[in-house]
C-alpha positions in Angstrom: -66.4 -158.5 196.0 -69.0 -157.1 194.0 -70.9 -158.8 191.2 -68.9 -157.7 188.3 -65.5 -159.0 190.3 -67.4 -162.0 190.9 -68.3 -162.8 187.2 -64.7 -162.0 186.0 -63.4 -164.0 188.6 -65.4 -167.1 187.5 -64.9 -166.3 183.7 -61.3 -165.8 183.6 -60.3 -168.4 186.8 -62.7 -171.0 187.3 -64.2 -171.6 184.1 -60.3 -172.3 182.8 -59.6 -174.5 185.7 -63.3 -176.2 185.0 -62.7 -176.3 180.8 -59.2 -177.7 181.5 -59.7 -180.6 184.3 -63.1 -181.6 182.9 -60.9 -181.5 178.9 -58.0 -183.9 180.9 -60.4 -186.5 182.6 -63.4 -186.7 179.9 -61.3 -186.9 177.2 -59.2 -189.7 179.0 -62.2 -191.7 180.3 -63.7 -191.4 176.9 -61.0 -192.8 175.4 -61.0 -195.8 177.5 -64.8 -196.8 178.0 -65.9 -195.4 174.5 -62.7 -195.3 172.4 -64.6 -196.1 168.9 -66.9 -193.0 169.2 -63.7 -190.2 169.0 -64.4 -189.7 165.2 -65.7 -187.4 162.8 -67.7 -189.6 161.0 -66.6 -188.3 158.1 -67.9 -188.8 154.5 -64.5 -188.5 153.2 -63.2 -186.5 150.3 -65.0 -189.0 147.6 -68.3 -187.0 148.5 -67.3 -184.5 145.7 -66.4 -180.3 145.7 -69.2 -179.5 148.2 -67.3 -181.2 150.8 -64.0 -180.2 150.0 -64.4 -176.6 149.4 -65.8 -176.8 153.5 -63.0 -178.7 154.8 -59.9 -177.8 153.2 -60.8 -173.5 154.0 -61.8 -174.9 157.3 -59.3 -177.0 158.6 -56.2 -175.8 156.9 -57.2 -172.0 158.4 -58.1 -173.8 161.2 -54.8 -175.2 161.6 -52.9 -172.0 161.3 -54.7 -170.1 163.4 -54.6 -172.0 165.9 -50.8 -172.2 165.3 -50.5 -168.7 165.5 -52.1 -168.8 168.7 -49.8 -171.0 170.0 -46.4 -169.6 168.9 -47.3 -166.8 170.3 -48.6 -168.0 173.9 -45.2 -170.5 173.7 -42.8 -167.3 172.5 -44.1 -164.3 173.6 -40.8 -162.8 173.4 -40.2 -164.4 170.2 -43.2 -162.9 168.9 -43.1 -159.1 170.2 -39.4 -159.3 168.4 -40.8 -160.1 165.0 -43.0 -157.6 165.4 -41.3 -154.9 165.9 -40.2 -154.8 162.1 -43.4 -152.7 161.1 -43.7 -154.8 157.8 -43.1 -158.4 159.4 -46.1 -157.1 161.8 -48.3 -155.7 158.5 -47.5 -159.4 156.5 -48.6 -161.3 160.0 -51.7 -159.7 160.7 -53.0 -159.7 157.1 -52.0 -163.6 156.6 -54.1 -163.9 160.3 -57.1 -162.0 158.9 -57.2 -164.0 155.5 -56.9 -167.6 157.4 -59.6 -166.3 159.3 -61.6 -165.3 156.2 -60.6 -168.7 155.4 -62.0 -170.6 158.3 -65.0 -168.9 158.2 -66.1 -169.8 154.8 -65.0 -173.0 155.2 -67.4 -173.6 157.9 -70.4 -172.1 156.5 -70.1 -174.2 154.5 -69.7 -177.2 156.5 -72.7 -176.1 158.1 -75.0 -175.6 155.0 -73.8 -179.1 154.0 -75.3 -180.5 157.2 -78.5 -178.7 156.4 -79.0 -179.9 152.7 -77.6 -182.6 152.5 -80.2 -185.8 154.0 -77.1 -188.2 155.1 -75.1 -185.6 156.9 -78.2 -184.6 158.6 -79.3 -187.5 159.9 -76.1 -188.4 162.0 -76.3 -184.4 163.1 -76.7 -184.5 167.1 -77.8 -181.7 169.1 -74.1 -181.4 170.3 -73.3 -181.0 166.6 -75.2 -177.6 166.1 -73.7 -176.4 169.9 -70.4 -177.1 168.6 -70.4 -175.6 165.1 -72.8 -172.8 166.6 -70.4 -172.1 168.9 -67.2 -172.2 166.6 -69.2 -169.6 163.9 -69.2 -167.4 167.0 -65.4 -167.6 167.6 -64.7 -167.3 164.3 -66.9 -163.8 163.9 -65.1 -162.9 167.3 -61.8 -163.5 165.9 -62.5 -161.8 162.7 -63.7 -158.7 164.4 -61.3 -158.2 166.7 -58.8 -158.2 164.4 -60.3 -155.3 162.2 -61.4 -153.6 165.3 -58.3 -154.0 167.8 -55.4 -154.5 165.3 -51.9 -155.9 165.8 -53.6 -158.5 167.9 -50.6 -161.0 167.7 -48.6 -158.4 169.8 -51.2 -157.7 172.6 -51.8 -161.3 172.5 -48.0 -162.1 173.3 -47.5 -159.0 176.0 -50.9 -159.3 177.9 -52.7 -162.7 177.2 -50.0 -164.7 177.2 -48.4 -164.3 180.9 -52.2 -164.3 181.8 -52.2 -167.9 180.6 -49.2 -168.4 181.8 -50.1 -167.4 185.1 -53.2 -170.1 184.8 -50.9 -173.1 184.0 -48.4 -171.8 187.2 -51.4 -172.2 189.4 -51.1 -168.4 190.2 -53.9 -166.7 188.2 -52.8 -163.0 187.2 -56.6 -161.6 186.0 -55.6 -157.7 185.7 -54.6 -157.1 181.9 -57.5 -159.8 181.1 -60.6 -157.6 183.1 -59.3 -154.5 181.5 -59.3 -156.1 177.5 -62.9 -155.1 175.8 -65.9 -157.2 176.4 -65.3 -158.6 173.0 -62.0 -160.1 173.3 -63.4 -161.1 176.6 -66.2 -163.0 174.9 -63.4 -164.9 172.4 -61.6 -166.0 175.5 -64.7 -167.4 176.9 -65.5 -169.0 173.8 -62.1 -170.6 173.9 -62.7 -172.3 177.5 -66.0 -173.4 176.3 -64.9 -175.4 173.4 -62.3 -176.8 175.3 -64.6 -178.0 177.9 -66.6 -179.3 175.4 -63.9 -182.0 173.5 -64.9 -184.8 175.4 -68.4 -184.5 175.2 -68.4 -183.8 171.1 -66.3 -184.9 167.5 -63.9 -182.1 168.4 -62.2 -185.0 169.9 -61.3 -186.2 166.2 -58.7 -184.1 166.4 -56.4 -186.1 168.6 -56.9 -189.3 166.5 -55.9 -187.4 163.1 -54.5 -189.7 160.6 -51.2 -188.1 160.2 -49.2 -191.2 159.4 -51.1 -191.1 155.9 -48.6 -188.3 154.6 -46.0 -191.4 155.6 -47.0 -194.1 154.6 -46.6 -195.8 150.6 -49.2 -194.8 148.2 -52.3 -197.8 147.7 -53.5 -198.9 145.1 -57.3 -199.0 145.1 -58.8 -201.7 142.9 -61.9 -201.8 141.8 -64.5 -204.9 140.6 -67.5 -203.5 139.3 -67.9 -201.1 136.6 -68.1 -197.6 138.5 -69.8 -195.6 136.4 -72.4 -198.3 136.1 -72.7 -198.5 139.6 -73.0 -194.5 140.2 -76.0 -193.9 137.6 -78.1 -191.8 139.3 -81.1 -193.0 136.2 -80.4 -196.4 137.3 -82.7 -198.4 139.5 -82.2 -199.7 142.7 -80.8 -203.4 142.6 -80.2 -206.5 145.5 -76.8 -207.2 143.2 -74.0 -205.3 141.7 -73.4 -205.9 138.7 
């Protein structure tokens, strides 16, 4: 096996075996021993526009996307069908492209945020910066490859998917993945890395999402001090509220 077999063999097979057992374990012993810290530590909506015009892009591309991504790894066949009306294939791949657009300005951002503003940057740990340094990456990735290799959703279902496929049946079928271009090869990379990563970082918010909020009754929030008073920005600093 030369050296270029050997790297493809530990990209494509053992880093996914790695990314996946190491995701299963950490993630479950983190929840256990250290349950509190699986947040985002989030500032909320109440921080103002800044913050929402970073998250909502972000996270409702994000969301999509990754959707996508999944429907067509779940329903390959599914998905080459649908694609095989030219204009169904046309509306999927431009909606793809703009959610990408989407989750890219979304995270810049995010990321400025955490630069200018002094609370956000002071909880910012050096796993922070790998993760959102990493996710700019895949996001660039995604966006190039699907200007540069188009009709991605239907490659994606008739080579990547049995490839993954293959992973999960414990029988790793590699060819159609060493034969893509280095760049898709970098996004699939990517992928395994930020996988690996979820137990270590605040991707691991993801699995605690508040989703019973769009359930539950509305609340009532009631305040006791004069808000306005007490977000002066010319006021001075005081031991009491008023």
């Amino acid at each position: 096996m030369n050296a270029l077999n050997a790297l493809n063999a530990f990209l494509f097979i053992g880093l996914p075996y790695a990314a996946m057992l190491i995701f299963v374990i950490g993630l479950a012993l983190r929840y256990r021993n250290r349950g509190f810290t699986i947040t985002s530590l989030s500032s909320e909506f109440l921080e103002g526009r800044a913050l929402f015009w970073g998250v909502v892009p972000f996270h409702f591309g994000l969301l999509v996307i990754l959707t996508g991504h999944f429907l067509a790894f779940l329903l390959p066949s599914a998905t080459l069908a649908w694609n095989s009306e030219p204009l169904r294939l046309i509306i999927l791949e431009v909606s793809a492209f703009t959610f990408g657009v989407s989750v890219l300005v979304g995270l810049l951002a995010l990321m400025v945020r955490r630069v200018v503003n002094p609370r956000v940057r002071a909880v910012t740990t050096p796993m922070d910066v790998v993760v959102e340094l990493l996710l700019l990456a895949q996001v660039i990735l995604g966006c190039w490859i699907a200007l540069g290799y188009r009709w991605g959703s239907s490659w994606f279902a008739a080579d990547l998917s049995p490839y993954l496929w293959s992973l999960l049946k414990l029988s790793p079928q590699t060819d159609a993945v060493y034969a893509l271009p280095w760049v898709i090869k970098l996004h699939i990379v990517g992928a395994f890395l930020l996988v690996l990563l979820v137990p270590f970082s605040r991707l691991a918010h993801i699995f605690v999402a508040p989703l019973h909020y769009f359930a539950r009754p509305y609340q009532q929030v009631i305040w006791n001090w004069d808000r306005k008073r007490i977000r002066d920005p010319s006021r001075g600093w005081r031991k009491a509220r008023p």
